[in-house]
C-alpha positions as CSV (number, residue, x, y, z in Angstrom):
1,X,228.3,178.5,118.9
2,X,230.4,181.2,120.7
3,X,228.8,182.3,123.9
4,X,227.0,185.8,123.1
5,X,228.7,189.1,124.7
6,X,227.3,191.6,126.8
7,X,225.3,194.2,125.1
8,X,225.7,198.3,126.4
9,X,222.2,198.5,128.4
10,X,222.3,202.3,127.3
11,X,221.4,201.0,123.8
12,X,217.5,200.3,123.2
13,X,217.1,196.9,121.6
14,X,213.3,195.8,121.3
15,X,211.2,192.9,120.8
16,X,208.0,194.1,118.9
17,X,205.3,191.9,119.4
18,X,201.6,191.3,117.5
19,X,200.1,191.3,121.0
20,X,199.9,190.4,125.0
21,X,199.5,186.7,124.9
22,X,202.6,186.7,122.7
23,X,204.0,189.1,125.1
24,X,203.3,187.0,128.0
25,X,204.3,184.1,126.5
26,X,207.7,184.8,125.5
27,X,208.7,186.5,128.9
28,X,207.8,184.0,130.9
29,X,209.9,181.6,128.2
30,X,212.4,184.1,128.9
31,X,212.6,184.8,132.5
32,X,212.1,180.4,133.1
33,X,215.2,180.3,130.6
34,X,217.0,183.0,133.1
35,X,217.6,185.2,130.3
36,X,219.1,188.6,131.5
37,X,217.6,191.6,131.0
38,X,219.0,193.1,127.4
39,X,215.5,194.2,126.1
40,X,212.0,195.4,125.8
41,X,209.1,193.4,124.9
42,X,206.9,196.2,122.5
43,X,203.5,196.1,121.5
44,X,202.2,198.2,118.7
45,X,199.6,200.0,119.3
46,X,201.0,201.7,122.4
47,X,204.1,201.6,121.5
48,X,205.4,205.0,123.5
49,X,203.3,204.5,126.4
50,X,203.6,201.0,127.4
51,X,206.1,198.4,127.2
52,X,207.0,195.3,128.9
53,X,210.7,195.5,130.2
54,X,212.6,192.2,129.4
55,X,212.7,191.2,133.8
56,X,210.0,189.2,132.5
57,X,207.8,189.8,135.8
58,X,205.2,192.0,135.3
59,X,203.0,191.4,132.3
60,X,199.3,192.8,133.5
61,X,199.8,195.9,131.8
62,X,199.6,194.4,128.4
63,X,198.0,196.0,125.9
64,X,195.5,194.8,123.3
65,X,196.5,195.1,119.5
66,X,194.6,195.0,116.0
67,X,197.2,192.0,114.6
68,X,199.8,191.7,112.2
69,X,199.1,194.7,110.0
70,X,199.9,197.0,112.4
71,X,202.8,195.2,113.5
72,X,203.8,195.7,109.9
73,X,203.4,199.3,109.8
74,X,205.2,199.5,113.3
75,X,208.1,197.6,111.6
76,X,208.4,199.8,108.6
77,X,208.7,202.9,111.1
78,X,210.7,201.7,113.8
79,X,214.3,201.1,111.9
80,X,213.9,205.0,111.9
81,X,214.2,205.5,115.5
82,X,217.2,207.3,116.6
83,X,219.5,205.0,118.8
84,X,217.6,201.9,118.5
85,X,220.4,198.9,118.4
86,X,218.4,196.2,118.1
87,X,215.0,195.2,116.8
88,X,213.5,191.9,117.0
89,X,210.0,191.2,115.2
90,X,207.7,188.0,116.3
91,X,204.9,187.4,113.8
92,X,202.6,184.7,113.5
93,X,202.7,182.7,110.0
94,X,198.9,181.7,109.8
95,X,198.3,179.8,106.6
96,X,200.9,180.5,104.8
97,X,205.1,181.3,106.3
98,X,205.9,182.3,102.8
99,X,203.6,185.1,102.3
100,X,204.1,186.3,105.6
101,X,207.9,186.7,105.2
102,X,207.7,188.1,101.6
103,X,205.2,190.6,103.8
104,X,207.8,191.2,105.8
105,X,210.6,191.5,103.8
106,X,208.8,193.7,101.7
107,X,208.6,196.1,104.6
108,X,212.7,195.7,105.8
109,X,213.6,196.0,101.8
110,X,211.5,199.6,101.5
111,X,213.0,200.8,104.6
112,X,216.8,200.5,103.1
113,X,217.6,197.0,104.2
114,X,219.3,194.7,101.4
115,X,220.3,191.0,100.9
116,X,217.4,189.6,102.8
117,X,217.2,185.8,102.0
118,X,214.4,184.3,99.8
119,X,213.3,182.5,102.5
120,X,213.3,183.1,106.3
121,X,216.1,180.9,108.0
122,X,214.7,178.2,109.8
123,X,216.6,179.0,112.6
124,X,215.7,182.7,112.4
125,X,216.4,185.7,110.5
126,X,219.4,188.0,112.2
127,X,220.6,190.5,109.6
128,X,223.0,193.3,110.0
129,X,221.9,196.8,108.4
130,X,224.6,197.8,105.4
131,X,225.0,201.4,105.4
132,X,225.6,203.5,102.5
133,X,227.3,207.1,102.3
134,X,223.5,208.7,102.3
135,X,222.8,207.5,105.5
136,X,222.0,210.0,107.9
137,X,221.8,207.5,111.1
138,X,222.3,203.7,111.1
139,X,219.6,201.5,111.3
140,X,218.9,198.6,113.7
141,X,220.3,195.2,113.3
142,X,217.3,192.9,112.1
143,X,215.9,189.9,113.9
144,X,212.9,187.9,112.6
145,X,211.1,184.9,114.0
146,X,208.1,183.8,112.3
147,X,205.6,181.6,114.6
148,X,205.5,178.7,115.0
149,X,209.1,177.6,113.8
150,X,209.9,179.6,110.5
151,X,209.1,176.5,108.5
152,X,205.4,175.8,108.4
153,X,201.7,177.1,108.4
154,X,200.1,178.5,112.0
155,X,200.3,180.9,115.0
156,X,201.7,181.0,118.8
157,X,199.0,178.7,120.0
158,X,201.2,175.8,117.6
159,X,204.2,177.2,119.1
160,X,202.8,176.4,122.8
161,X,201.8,173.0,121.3
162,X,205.0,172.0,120.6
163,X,206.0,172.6,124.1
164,X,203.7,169.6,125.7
165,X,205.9,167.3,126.3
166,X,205.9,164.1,124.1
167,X,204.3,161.6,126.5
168,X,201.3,163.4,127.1
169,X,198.2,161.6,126.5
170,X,195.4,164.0,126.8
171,X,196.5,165.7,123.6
172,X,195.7,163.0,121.6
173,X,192.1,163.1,123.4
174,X,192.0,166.8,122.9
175,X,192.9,166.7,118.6
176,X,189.6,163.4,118.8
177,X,187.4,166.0,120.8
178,X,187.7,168.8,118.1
179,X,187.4,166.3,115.1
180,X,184.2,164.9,116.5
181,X,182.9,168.6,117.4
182,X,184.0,169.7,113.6
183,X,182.5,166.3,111.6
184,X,179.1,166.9,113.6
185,X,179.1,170.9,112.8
186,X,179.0,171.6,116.1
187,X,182.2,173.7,116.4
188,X,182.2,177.4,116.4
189,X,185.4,178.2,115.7
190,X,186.9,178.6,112.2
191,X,189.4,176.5,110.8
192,X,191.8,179.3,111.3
193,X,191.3,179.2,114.8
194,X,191.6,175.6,115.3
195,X,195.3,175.7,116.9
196,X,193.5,178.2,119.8
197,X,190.4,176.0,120.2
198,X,193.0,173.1,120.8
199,X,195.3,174.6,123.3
200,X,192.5,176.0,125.3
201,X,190.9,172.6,125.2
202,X,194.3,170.5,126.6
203,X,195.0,173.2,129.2
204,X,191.5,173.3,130.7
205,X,192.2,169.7,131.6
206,X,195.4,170.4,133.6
207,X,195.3,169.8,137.2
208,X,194.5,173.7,137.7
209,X,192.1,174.3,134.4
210,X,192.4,176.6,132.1
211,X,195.7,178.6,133.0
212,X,197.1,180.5,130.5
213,X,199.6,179.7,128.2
214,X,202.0,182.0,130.1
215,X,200.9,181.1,133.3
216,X,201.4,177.1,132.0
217,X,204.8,177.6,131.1
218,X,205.5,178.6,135.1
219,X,204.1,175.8,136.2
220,X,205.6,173.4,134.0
221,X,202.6,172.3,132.4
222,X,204.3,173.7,129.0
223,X,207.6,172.7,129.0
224,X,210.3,175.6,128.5
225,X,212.8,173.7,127.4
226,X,211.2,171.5,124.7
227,X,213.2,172.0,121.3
228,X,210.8,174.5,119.7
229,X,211.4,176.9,122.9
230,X,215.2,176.0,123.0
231,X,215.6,177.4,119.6
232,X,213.4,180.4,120.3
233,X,215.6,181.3,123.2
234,X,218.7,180.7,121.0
235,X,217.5,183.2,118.5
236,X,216.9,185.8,120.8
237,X,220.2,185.1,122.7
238,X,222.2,185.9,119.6
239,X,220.0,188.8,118.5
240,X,220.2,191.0,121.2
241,X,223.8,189.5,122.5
242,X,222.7,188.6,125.9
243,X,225.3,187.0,128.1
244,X,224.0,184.3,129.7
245,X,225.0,180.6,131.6
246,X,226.6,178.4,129.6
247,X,224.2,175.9,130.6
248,X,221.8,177.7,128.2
249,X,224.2,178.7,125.2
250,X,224.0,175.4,123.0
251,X,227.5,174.6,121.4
C-alpha cells in the first residue's frame, strides 16, 4: 500500500460518530497509534456546538446521542455541507451488517452518490463522489466502517473484545459467568446487550476495575495493535490521507 499523503488542514474532513464511548474509543485508538491530527471526531446530536478534534486528548466533553437513526439522518445531511472533504461514518452492525449497510447505502444513494457495492468491503467502504454537470458543489468523499469488522453481527463493545489479547484467560471465565447468569434467568440484560454485559464484566476484573474501554486501551489492558484495531487504523489512514510513520502504514 502506498504511504497516504498529507491532506490541506484548511479542508474539514470528519468522523461522525453514533456516540461518546465510540468517540472515546477511537481517539484514544488513534492518538496510541500516533495518528496526526487530519480530523474531527462528530457526534450528532450536537453536531455544531461540540466536536472532538482528532489530538485525541480531550474527550470529557462528549456528548450523549439517541443512536443510529440519528446518525443516519446526520449522514443524509452532511454530504451537503459546503467545503467538507471528507466524511467518515462509524455505525454499529447489531444483529444484522447487512441491513445496516443497505440502511446506509440507502441514505449515500438518495443523496447523489452512485456505484456503492452490494456489500460493505470488509476492509471498509472508501468511495469517491462522481459528479455530474448539475452539481452545484461537490460532495465529500465517502468512508464507511461498520462495527465490529464489516463482516458480522454486533456493536463496539465486540470491537473492544477483539482487542484482548489472545492469551487472556479471564475471558473465557467472563463468557462462563454470563452463560450461568443467562441459563438460571438471573441476567438482566437483553441478548442484544450481551457484548456490553461481557466487556464490562472482563474489565472490572483488571488490575484497576472497571476502567473504561477508552481508558483500557491507554493502559494496555485492550491492546491497540491487535488485528481488528490495525485494520481500523488503516481504514481511517487512507480515508482522510493522513501522513503518518511508516511503522504504521502496512505494505
Amino acid at each position: 500500500m502506498a504511504r497516504p499523503k498529507q491532506s490541506d488542514s484548511n479542508e474539514p474532513k470528519i468522523l461522525l460518530v453514533e456516540g461518546d464511548n465510540d468517540a472515546r474509543v477511537i481517539a484514544t485508538l488513534c492518538k496510541q497509534s500516533k495518528l496526526p491530527k487530519g480530523f474531527e471526531i462528530k457526534i450528532p446530536e450536537s453536531f455544531k456546538k461540540n466536536s472532538i478534534e482528532a489530538s485525541f486528548e480531550d474527550l470529557e466533553s462528549a456528548p450523549k446521542t439517541r443512536g443510529v437513526e440519528i446518525l443516519l439522518e446526520e449522514l443524509e445531511s452532511m454530504p451537503k455541507t459546503p467545503d467538507l472533504k471528507t466524511l467518515g461514518v462509524v455505525v454499529d452492525a447489531d444483529i444484522d451488517v447487512s441491513a445496516r449497510w443497505q440502511s446506509v447505502k440507502g441514505r449515500l444513494t438518495k443523496v447523489g452518490y452512485t456505484n456503492l457495492p452490494e456489500d460493505i468491503p470488509r476492509e471498509g467502504l472508501i468511495h469517491e463522489y462522481i459528479a455530474s454537470s448539475s452539481d452545484k458543489f461537490l460532495a465529500p468523499r465517502i468512508g464507511v466502517w461498520i462495527m465490529p469488522d464489516n463482516q458480522g453481527m454486533g456493536m463496539l463493545e465486540d470491537f473492544a473484545k477483539q482487542m484482548i489479547p489472545e492469551d487472556d484467560y479471564l475471558l473465557p471465565k467472563a463468557e462462563q459467568i454470563l452463560t450461568e447468569i443467562e441459563q438460571d434467568g438471573l441476567n438482566k440484560y437483553t441478548s442484544a446487550h450481551r457484548p456490553k454485559a461481557l466487556i464490562h464484566t472482563w474489565l472490572a476484573w483488571q488490575r484497576k476495575p472497571g476502567m473504561p474501554m477508552g481508558q483500557s486501551i491507554t493502559a494496555g489492558v485492550l491492546m491497540h495493535d491487535s488485528a481488528i484495531a490495525a485494520s481500523f487504523v488503516q481504514w481511517l489512514i487512507q480515508l482522510f490521507e493522513l501522513t503518518v510513520s511508516e511503522a504504521i502504514v502496512q505494505e
